[in-house]
PDB file with one MODEL, atoms N, CA, C and O in Angstrom:
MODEL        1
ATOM      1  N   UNK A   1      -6.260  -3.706  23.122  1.00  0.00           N
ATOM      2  CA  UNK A   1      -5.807  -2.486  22.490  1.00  0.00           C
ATOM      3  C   UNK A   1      -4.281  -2.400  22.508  1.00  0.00           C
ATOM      4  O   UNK A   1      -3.642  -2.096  21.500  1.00  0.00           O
ATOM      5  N   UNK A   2      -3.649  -2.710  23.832  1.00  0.00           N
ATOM      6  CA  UNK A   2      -2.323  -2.577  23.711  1.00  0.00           C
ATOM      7  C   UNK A   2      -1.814  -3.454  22.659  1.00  0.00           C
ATOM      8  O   UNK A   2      -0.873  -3.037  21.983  1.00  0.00           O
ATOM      9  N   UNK A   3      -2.402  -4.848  22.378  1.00  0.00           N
ATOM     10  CA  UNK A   3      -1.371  -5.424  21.473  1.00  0.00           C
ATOM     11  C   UNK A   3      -1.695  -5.002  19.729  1.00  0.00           C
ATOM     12  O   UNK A   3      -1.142  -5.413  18.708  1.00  0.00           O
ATOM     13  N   UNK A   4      -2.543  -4.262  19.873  1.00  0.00           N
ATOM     14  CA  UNK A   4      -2.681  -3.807  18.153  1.00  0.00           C
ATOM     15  C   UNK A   4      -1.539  -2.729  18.274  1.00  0.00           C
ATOM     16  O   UNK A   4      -0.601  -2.643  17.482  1.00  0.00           O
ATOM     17  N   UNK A   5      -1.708  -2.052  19.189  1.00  0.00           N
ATOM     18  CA  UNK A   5      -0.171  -0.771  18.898  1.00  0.00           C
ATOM     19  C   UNK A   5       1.226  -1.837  19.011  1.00  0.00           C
ATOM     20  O   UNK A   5       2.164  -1.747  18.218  1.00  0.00           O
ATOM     21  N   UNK A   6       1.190  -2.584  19.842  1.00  0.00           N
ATOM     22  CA  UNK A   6       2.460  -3.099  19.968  1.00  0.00           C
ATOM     23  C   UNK A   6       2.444  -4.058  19.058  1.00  0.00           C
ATOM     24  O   UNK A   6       3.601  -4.480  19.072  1.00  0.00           O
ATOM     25  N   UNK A   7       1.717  -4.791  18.109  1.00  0.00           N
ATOM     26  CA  UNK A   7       2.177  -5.131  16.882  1.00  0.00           C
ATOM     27  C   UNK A   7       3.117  -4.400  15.440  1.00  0.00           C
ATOM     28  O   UNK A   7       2.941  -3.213  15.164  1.00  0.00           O
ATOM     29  N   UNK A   8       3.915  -5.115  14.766  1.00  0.00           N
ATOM     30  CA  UNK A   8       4.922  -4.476  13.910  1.00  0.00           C
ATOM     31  C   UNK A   8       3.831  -4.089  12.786  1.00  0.00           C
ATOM     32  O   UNK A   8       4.156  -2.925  12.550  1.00  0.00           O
ATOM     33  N   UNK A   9       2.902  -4.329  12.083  1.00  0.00           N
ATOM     34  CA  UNK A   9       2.176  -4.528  11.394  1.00  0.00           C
ATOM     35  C   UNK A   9       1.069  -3.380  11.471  1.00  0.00           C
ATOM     36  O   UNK A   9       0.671  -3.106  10.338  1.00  0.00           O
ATOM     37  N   UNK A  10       0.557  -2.755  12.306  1.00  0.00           N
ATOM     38  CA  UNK A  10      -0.688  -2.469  13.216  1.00  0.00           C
ATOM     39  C   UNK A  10      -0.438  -0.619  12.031  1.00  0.00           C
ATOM     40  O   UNK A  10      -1.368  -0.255  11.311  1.00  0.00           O
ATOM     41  N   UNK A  11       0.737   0.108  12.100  1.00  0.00           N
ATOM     42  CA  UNK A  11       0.352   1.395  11.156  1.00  0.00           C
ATOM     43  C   UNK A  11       0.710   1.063  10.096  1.00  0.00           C
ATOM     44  O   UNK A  11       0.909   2.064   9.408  1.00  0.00           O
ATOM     45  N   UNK A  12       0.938   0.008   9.488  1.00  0.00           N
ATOM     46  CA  UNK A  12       1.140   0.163   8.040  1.00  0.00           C
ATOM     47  C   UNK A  12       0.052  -0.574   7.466  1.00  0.00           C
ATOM     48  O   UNK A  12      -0.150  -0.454   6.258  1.00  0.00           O
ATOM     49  N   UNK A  13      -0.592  -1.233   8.080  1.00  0.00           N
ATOM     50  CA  UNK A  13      -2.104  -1.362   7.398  1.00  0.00           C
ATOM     51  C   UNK A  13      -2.628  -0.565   8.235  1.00  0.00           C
ATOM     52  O   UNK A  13      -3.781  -0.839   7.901  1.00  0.00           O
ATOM     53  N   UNK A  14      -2.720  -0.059   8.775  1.00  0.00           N
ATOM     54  CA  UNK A  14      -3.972   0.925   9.277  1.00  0.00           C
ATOM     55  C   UNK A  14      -3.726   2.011   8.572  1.00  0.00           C
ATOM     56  O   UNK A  14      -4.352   3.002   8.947  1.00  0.00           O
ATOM     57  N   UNK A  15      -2.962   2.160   7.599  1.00  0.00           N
ATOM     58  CA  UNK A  15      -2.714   3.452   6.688  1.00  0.00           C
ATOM     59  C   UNK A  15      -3.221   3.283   5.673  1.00  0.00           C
ATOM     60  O   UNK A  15      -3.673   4.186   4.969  1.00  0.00           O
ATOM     61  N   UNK A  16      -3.245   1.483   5.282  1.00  0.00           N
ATOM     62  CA  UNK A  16      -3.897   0.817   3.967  1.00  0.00           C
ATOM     63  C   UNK A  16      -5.400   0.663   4.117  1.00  0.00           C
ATOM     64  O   UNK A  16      -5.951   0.706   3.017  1.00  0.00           O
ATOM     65  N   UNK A  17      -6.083   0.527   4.951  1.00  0.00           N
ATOM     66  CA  UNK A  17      -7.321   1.035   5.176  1.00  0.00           C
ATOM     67  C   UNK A  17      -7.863   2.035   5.054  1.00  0.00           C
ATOM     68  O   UNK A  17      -8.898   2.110   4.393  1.00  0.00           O
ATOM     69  N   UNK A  18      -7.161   3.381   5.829  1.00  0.00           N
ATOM     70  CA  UNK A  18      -7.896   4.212   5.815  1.00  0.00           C
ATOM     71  C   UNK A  18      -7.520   4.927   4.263  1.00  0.00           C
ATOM     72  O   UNK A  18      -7.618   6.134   4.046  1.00  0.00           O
ATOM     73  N   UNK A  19      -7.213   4.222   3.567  1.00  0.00           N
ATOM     74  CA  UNK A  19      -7.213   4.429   1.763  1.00  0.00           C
ATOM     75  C   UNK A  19      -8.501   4.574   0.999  1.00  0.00           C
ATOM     76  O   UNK A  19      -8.759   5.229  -0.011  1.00  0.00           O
ATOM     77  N   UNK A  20      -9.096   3.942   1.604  1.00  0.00           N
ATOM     78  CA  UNK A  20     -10.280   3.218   0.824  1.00  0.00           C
ATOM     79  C   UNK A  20     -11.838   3.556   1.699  1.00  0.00           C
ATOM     80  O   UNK A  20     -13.015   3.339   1.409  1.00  0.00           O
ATOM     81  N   UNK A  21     -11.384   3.975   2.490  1.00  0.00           N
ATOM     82  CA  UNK A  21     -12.575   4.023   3.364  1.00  0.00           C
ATOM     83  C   UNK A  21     -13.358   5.382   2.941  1.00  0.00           C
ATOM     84  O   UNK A  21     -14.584   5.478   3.012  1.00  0.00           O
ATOM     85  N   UNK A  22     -12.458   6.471   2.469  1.00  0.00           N
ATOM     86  CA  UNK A  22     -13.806   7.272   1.432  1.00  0.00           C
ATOM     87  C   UNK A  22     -14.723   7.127   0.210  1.00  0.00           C
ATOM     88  O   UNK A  22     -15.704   7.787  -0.129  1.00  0.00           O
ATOM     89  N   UNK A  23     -13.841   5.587  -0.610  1.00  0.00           N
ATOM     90  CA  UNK A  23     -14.886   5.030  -1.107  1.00  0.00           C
ATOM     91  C   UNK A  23     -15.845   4.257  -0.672  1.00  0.00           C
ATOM     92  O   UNK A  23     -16.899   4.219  -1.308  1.00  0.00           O
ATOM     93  N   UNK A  24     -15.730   3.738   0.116  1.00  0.00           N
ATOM     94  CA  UNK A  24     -16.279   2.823   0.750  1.00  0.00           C
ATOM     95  C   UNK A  24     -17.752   4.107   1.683  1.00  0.00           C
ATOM     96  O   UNK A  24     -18.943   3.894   1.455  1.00  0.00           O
ATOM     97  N   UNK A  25     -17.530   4.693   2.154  1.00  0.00           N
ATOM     98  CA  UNK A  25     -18.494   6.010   2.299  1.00  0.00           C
ATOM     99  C   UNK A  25     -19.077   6.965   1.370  1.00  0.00           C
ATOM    100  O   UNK A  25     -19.809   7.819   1.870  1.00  0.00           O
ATOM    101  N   UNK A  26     -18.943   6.979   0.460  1.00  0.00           N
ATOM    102  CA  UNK A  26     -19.110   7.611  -0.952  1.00  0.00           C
ATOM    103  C   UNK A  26     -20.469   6.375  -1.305  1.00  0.00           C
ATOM    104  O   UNK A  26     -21.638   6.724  -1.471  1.00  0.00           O
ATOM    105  N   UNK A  27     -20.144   5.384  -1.346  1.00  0.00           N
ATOM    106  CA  UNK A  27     -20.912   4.392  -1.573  1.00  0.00           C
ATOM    107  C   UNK A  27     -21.988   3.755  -0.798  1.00  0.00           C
ATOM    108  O   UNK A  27     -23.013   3.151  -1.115  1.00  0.00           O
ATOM    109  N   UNK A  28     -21.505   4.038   0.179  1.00  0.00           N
ATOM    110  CA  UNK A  28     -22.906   3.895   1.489  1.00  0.00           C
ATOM    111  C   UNK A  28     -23.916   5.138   0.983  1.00  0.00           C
ATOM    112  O   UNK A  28     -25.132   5.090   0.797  1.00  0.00           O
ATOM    113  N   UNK A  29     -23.098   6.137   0.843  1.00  0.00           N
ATOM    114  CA  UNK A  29     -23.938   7.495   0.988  1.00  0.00           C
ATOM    115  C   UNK A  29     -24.987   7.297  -0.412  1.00  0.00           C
ATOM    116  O   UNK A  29     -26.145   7.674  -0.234  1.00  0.00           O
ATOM    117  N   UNK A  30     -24.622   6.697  -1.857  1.00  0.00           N
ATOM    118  CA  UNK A  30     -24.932   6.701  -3.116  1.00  0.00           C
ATOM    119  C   UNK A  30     -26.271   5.179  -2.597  1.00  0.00           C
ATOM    120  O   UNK A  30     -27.364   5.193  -3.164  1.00  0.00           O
ATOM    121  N   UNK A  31     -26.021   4.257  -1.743  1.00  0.00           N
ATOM    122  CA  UNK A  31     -27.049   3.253  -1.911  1.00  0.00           C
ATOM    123  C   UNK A  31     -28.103   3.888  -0.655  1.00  0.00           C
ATOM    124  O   UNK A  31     -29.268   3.496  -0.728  1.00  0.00           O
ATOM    125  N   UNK A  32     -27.776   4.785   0.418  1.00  0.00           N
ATOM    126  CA  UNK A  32     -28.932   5.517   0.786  1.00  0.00           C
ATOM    127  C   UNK A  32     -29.918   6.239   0.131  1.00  0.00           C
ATOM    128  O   UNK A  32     -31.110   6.139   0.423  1.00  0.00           O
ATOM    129  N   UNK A  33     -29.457   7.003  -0.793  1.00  0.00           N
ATOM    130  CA  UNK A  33     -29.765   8.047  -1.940  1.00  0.00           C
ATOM    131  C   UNK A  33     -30.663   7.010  -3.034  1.00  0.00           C
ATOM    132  O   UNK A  33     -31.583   7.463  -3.715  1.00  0.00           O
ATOM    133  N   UNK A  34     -30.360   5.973  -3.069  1.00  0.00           N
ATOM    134  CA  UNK A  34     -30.874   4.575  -4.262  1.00  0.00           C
ATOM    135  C   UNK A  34     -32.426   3.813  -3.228  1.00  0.00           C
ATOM    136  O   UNK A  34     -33.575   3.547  -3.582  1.00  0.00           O
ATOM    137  N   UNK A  35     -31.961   3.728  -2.363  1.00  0.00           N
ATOM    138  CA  UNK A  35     -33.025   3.523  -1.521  1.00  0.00           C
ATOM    139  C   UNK A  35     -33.933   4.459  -1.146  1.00  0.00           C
ATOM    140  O   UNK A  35     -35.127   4.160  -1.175  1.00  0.00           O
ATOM    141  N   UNK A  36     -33.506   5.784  -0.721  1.00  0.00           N
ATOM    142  CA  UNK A  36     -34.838   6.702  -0.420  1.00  0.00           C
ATOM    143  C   UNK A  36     -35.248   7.100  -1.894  1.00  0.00           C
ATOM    144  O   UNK A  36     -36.458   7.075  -2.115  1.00  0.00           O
ATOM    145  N   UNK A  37     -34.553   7.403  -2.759  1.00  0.00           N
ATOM    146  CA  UNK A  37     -35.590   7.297  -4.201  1.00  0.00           C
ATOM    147  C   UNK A  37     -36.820   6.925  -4.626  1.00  0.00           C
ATOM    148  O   UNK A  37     -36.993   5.967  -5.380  1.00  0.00           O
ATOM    149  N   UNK A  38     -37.683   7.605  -4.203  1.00  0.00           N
ATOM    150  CA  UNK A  38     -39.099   6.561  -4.747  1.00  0.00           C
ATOM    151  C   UNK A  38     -39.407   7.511  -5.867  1.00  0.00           C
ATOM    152  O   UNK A  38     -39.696   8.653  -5.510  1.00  0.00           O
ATOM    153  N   UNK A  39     -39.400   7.295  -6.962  1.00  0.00           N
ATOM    154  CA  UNK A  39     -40.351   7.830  -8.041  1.00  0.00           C
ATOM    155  C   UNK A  39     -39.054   9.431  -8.239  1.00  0.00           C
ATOM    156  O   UNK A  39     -39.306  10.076  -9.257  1.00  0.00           O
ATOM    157  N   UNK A  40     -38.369   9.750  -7.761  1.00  0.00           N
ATOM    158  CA  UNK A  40     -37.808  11.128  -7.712  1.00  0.00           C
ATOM    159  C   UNK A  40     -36.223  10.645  -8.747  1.00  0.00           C
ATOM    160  O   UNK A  40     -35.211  10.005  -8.460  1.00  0.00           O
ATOM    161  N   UNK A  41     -36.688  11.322  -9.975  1.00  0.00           N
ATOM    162  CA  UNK A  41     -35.636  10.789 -10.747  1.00  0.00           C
ATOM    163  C   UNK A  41     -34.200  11.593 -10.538  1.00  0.00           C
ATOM    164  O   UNK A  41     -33.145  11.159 -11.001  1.00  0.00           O
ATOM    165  N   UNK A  42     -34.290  12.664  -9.877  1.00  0.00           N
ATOM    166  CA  UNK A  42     -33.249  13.414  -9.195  1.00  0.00           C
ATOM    167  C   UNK A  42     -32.240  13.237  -8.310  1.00  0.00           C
ATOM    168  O   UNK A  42     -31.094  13.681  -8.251  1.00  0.00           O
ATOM    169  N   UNK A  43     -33.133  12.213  -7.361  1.00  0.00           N
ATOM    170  CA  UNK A  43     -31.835  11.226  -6.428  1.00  0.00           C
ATOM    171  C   UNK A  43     -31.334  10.116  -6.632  1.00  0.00           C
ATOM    172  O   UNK A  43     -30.460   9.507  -6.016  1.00  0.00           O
ATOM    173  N   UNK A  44     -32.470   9.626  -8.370  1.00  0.00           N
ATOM    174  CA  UNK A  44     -31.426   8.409  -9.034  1.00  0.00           C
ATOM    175  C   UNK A  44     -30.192   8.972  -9.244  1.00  0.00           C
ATOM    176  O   UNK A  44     -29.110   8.610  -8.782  1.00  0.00           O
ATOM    177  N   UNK A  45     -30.529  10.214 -10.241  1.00  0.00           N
ATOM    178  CA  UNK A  45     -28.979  10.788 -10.880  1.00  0.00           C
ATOM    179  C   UNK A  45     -28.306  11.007  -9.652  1.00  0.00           C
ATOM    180  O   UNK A  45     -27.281  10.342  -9.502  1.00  0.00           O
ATOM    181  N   UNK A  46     -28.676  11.885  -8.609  1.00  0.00           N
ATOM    182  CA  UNK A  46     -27.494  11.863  -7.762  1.00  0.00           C
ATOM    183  C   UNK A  46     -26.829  10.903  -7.113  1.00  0.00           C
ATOM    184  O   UNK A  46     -25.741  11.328  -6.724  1.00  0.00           O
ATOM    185  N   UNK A  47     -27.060   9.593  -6.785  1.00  0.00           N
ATOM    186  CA  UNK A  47     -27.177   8.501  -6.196  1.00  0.00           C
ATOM    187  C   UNK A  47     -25.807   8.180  -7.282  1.00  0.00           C
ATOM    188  O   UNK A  47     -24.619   8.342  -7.001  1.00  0.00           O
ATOM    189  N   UNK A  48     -26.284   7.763  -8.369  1.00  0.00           N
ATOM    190  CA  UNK A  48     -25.746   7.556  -9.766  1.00  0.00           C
ATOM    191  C   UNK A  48     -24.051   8.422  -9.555  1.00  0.00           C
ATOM    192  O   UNK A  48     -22.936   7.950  -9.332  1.00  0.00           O
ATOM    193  N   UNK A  49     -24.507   9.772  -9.738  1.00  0.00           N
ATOM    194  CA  UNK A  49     -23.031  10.878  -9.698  1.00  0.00           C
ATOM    195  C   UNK A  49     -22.304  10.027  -8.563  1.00  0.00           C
ATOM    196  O   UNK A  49     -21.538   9.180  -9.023  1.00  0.00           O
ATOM    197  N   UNK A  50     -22.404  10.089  -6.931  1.00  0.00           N
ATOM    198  CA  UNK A  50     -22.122   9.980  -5.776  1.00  0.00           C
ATOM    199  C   UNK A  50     -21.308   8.570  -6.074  1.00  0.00           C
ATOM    200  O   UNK A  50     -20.136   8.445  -5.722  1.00  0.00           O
ATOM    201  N   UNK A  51     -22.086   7.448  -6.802  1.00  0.00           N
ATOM    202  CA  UNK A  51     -21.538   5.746  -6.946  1.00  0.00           C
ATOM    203  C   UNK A  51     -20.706   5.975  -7.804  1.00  0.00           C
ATOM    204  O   UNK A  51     -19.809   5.133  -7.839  1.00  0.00           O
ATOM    205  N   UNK A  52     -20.575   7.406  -9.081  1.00  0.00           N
ATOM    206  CA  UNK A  52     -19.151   7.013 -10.136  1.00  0.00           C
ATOM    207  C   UNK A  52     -18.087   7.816  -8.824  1.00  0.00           C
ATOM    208  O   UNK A  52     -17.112   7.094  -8.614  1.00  0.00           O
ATOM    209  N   UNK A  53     -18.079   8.819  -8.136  1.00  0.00           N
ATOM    210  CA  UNK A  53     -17.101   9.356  -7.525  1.00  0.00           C
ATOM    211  C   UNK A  53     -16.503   8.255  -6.526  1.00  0.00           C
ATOM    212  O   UNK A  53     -15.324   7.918  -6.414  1.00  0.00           O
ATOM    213  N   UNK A  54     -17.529   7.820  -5.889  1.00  0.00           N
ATOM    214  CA  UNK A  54     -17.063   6.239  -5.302  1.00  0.00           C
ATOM    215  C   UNK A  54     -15.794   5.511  -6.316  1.00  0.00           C
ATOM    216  O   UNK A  54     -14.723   5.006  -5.980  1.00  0.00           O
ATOM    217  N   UNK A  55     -16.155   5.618  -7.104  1.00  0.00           N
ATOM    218  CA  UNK A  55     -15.437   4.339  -8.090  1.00  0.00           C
ATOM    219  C   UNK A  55     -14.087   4.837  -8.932  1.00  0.00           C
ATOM    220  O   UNK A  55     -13.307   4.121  -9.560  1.00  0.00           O
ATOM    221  N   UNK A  56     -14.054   6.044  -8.783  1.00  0.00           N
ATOM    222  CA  UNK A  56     -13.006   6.600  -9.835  1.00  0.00           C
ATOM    223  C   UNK A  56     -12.376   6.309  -9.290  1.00  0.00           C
ATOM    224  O   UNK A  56     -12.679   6.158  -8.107  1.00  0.00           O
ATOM    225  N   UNK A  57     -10.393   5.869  -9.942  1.00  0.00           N
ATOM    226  CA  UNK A  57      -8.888   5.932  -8.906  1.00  0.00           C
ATOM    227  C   UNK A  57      -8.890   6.966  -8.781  1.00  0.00           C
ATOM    228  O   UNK A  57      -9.491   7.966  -9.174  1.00  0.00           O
ATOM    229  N   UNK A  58      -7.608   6.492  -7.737  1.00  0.00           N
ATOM    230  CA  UNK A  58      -7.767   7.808  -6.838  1.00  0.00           C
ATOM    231  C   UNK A  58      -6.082   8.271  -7.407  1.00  0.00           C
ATOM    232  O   UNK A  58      -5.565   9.319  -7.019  1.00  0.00           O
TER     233      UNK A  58
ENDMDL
END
């Protein structure tokens, strides 16, 4: 742990990560929603909505 803080590098990508990581959860959340779907055409579409908000720039 100490040498990730004491690296020069360590907050300026850890700022570039946590960029992306609400798509990246947006998208977990949209292939849960794709998977519990059985027959319920309601959590396709939402699944569907949840994967374009994933994907839009930001």
């Amino acid at each position: 742990m100490i040498l990730l803080i004491a690296s020069e590098f360590y907050i300026r990508l850890s700022g570039a990560v946590m960029v992306g990581f609400p798509a990246v959860a947006l998208a977990m959340v949209s292939v849960a929603l794709l998977l519990a779907a059985k027959q319920r055409w309601w959590m396709l579409a939402l699944s569907g909505l949840v994967m374009a908000l994933a994907l839009r720039p930001s």
